[in-house]
C-alpha positions in Angstrom: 43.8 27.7 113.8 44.7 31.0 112.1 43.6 31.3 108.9 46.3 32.3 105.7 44.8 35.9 105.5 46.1 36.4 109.3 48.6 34.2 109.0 50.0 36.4 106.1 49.6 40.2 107.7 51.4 38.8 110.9 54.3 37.3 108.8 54.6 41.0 106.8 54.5 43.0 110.2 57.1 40.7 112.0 59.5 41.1 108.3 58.6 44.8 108.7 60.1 44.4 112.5 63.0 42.0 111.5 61.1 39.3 114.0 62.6 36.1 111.9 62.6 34.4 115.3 58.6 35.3 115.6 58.2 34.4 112.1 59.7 31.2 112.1 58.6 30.1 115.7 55.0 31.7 116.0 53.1 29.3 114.2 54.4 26.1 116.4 53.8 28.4 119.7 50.6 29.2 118.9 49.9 25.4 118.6 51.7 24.5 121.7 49.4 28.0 123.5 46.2 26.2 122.5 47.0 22.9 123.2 48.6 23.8 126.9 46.1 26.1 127.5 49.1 29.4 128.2 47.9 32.8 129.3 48.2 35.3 126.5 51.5 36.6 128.8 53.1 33.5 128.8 52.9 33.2 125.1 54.2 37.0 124.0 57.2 36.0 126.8 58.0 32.6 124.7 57.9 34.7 121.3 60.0 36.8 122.7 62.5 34.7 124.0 62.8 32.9 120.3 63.7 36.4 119.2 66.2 37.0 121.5 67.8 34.2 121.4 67.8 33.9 117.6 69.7 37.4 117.6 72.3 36.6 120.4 73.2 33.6 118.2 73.0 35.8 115.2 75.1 38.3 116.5 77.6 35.3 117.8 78.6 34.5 114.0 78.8 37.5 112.8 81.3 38.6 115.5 83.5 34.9 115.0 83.6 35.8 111.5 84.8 39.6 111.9 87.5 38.1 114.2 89.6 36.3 111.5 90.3 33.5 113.1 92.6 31.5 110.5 90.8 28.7 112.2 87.3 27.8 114.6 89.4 25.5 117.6 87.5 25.3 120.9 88.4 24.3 124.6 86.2 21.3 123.7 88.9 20.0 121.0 91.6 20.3 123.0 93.6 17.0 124.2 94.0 17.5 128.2 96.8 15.1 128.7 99.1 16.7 125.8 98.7 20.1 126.7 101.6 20.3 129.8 101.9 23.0 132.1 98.9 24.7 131.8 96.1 24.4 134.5 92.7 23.3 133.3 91.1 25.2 136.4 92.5 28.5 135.4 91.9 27.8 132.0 88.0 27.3 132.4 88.1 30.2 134.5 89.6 32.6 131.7 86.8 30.7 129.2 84.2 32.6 131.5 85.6 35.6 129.7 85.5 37.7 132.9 88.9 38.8 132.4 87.6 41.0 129.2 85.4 42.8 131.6 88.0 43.7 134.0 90.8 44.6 130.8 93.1 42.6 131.9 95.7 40.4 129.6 96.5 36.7 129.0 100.0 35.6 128.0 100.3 32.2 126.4 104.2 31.2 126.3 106.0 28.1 125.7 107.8 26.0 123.0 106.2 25.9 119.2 103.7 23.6 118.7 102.4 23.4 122.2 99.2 24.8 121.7 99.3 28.2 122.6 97.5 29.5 119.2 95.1 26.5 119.7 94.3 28.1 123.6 94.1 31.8 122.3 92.0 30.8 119.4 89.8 28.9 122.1 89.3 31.7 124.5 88.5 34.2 121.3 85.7 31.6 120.2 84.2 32.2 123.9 84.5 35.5 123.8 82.5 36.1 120.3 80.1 33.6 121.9 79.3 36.2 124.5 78.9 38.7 121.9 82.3 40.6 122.6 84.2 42.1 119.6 87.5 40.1 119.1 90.0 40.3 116.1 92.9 37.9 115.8 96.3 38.9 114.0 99.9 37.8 113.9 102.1 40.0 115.6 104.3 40.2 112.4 100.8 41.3 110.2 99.8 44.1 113.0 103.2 45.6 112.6 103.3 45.3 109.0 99.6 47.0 109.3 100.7 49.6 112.1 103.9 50.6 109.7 101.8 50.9 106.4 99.4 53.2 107.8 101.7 55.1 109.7 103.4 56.1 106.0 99.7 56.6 104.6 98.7 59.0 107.0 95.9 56.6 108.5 97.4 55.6 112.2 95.0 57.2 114.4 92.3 55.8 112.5 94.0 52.1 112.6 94.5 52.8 116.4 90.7 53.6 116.9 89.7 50.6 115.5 91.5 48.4 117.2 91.0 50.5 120.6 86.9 49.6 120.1 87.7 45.8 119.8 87.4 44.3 123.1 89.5 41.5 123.0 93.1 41.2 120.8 94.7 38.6 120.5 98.3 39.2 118.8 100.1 35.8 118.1 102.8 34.6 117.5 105.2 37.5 119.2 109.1 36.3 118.6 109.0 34.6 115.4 109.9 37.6 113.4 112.1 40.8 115.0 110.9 44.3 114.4 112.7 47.3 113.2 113.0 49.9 116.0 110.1 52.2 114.6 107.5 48.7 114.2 108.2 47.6 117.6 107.6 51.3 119.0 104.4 51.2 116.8 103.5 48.0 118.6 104.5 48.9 122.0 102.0 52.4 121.5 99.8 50.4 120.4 99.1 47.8 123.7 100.1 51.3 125.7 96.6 52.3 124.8 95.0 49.1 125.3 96.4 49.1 128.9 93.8 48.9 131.6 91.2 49.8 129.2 91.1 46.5 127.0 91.7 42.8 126.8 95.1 41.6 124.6 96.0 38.0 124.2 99.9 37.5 123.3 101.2 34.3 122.2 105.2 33.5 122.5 107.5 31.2 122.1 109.7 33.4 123.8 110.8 33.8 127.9 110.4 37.2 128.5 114.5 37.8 129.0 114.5 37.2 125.1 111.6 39.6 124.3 114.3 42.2 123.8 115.7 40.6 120.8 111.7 41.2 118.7 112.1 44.8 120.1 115.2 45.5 119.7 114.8 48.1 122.5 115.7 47.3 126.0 113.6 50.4 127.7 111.0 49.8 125.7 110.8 46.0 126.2 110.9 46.8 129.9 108.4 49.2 129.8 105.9 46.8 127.9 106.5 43.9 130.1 106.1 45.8 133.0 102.5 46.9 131.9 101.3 43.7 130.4 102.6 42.0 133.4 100.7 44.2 135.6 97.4 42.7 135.0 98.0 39.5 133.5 97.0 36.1 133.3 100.6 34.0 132.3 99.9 30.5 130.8 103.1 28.2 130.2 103.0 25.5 127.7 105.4 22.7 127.9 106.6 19.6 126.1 107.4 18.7 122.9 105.3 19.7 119.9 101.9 18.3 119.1 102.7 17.7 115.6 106.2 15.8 116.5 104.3 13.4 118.9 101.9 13.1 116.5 104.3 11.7 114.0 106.0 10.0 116.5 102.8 8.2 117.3 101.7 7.9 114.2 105.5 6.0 113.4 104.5 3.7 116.4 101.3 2.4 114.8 102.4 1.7 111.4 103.3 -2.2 111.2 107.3 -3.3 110.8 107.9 -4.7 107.7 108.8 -8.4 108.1 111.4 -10.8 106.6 108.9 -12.7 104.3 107.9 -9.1 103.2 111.3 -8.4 102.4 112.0 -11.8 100.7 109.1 -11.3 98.7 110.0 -7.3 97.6 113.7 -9.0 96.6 111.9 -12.1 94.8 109.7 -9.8 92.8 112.2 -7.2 92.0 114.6 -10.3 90.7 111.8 -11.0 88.8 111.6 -7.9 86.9 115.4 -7.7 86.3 115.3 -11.1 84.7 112.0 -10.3 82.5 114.0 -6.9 81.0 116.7 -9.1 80.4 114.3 -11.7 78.3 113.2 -8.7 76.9 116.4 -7.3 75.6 117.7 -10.8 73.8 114.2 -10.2 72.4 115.2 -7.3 69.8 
């Protein structure tokens, strides 16, 4: 049994370390050490392994909060027999997050509402889990942000940043064109990230109609022919999830019947005849 006076110098030392894993585990290991009998080593190893853990994990949520997701959605949450088109097999193999390691891309194209943000956002949760750096941004917002720091003087700076995050993920490409000068600020942009880090791009565009966001053909060309280089192409297909949804959701809700609809006319008679009453009334 340690006694409080012990109990309270190894508690300071571990806060002076930034143990929180050793402080909040020791006391229940030290039980378990006695009780079990452990060599001294195999204790220290256990402690150890709390602390390790504890900041893998720690480090985990601080990276998915840096990565402003607009929402947490996992592979877990996703519905297998809605998503069409896209192999669950090659999906679990991009979840490894192996990709990241070898800087290549993922495209995720298809209709809206087919779950391309949901797969993106998915693969991003992964990759924080595995403590990589990850930040998530419209395509429309990064251009906006490229464009505005451009005029202030700051682009290199912007660049760098986003050059020392190991996994982008730039949705929704095609829902708003650029202006010649974002889409070259773009295009510069994943130029850098070519071969040396990880960009997801979400699309509800083919990549014959990527021309009309750039408003470049050259410079479309020129991107597709990097991105496609190296890169992972996901189609989604099918209708949206939120129109089946409503469609199924339609489905399920009960027809109204003809003693339902006797019963509506009955009552609103009803009303029409007590307003009447009412109005010989005054």
């Amino acid at each position: 049994m340690i006694n409080a006076a012990s109990a309270a110098v190894i508690e300071e030392y571990c806060r002076e370390l930034k143990l929180a894993a050793v402080v909040r585990d020791y006391p229940s290991l030290c039980r378990s050490a006695r009780d079990g009998g452990w060599a001294y080593e195999d204790l220290l190893r256990e402690l150890l392994e709390a602390e390790i853990t504890n900041r893998h994990q720690s480090t985990a949520r601080r990276l998915l909060r840096e990565a402003r997701l607009p929402d947490v959605k996992t592979l877990d949450q996703l519905d297998w027999a809605a998503l069409a088109g896209v192999s669950r097999p090659k999906l679990m193999d991009l979840a490894s997050c192996e990709f990241i390691g070898r800087a290549e891309d993922v495209i995720l194209a298809g209709p809206i509402g087919t779950g391309k943000t949901h797969l993106a956002i998915a693969l991003a949760v992964e990759a924080t889990r595995r403590r990589m750096r990850v930040l998530f941004t419209r395509a429309a917002d990064l251009v906006q942000s490229l464009v505005e720091a451009r005029d202030e003087r700051r682009l290199t700076a912007l660049q760098q940043r986003h050059q020392k995050v190991a996994l982008l993920v730039v949705d929704e490409l095609g829902f708003v064109p650029f202006e010649r000068a974002g889409g070259e600020l773009l295009f510069n942009l994943l130029a850098q990230r070519y071969e040396r880090r990880s960009t997801i791009i979400t699309s509800n565009l083919a990549f014959s109609e990527w021309v009309k966001v750039f408003g470049d053909e050259k410079l479309t060309t020129a991107l597709l022919d990097r991105l496609s280089h190296h890169a992972h192409i996901l189609t989604t297909r099918g209708d949206s999830f939120r129109s089946r949804r409503r469609k199924r959701d339609d489905q399920q809700s009960p027809p109204s019947t003809g003693d339902e609809h006797h019963n509506r006319a009955a009552a609103s008679g009803g009303k029409k005849e007590a307003n009447a009453d009412d109005g010989g009334a005054h």
